[in-house]
C-alpha positions in Angstrom: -101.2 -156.3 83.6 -102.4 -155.3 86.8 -105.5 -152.4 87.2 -102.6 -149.8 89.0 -100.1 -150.4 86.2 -102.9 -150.0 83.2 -104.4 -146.9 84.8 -103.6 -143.3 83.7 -103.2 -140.5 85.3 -106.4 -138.5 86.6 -106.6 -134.9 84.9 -105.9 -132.8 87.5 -109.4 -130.1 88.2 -107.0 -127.2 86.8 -106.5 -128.7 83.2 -110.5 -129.6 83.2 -110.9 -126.1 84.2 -108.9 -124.5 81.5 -110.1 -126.6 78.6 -113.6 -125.5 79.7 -113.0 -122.2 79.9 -110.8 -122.3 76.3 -114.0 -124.1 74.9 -116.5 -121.5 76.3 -113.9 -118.5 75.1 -114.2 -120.2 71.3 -118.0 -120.4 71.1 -117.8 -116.4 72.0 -121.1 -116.4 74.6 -120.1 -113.7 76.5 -122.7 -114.6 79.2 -121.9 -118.0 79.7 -118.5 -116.8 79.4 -118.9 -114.4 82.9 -120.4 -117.5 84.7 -117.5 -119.8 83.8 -115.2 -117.3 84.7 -117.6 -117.2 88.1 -117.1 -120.8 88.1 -113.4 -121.0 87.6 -112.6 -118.4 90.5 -114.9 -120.2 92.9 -113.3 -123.7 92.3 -110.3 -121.6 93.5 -111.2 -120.3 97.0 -111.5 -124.4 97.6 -108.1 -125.0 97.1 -107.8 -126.7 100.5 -108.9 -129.9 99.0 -106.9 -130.2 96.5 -102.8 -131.1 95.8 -100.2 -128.3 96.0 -99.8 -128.5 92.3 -102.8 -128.5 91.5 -103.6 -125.7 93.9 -100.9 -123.4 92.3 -102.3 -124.4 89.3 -105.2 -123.4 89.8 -104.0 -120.2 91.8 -102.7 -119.3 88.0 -105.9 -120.3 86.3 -107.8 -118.1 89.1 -105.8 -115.1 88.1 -106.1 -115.6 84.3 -109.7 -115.8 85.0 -109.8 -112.5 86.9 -107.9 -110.9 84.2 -110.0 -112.3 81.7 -113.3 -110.8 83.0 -111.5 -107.1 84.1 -110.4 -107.4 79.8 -114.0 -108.6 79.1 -115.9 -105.3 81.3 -113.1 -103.2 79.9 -114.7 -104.6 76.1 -118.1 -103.9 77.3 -117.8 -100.2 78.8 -115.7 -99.5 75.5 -112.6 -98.5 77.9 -110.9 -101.3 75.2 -111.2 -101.9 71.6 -110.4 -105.7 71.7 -109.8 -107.9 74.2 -106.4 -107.1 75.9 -104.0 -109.5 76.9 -105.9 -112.5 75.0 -102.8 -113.9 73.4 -101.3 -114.3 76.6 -104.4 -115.5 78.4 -105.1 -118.1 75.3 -101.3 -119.4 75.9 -101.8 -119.8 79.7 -105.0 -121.9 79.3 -104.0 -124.1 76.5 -100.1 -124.8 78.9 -102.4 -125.5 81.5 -105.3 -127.8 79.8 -102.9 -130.1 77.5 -100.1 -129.8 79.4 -100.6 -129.8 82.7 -97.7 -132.1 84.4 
């Protein structure tokens, strides 16, 4: 078997992303939390380098992360009594870290 036949498939940036960012959410730091979310929407405005997949990938990962800190200020200024929309943003990130194809 040749080296291109055996290889697999690189894990696109997006699905890194989102596993990150799911593995930050579970350890519940919310500062490192706001500077992966910083991280995650920077990757983002970059999207010029990568495939148009991945891009709108990460377009959707950019705007769960967006959501994610508005939900997390929200927590803090006690506007919010939990963290709104989580389910949703918990579904998105897992769809787009294990499952990215």
């Amino acid at each position: 078997m040749n080296q291109a036949t055996s290889r697999q498939p690189e894990t696109p940036e997006s699905a890194k992303l989102a596993e990150s960012l799911l593995r930050t959410m579970e350890r519940g730091d919310a500062t490192t939390l706001a500077a992966e979310l910083n991280r995650v929407e920077g990757i983002w405005r970059q999207q010029a380098c990568f495939s148009s997949k991945n891009a709108e990938q990460l377009e959707l990962l950019s705007a769960v992360a967006g959501d994610l800190r508005q939900s997390v200020t929200r927590l803090r200024n006690r506007r919010s009594q939990h963290l709104e929309g989580v389910q949703v943003h918990l579904y998105l990130l897992r769809h787009l870290a294990y499952d990215p194809a």
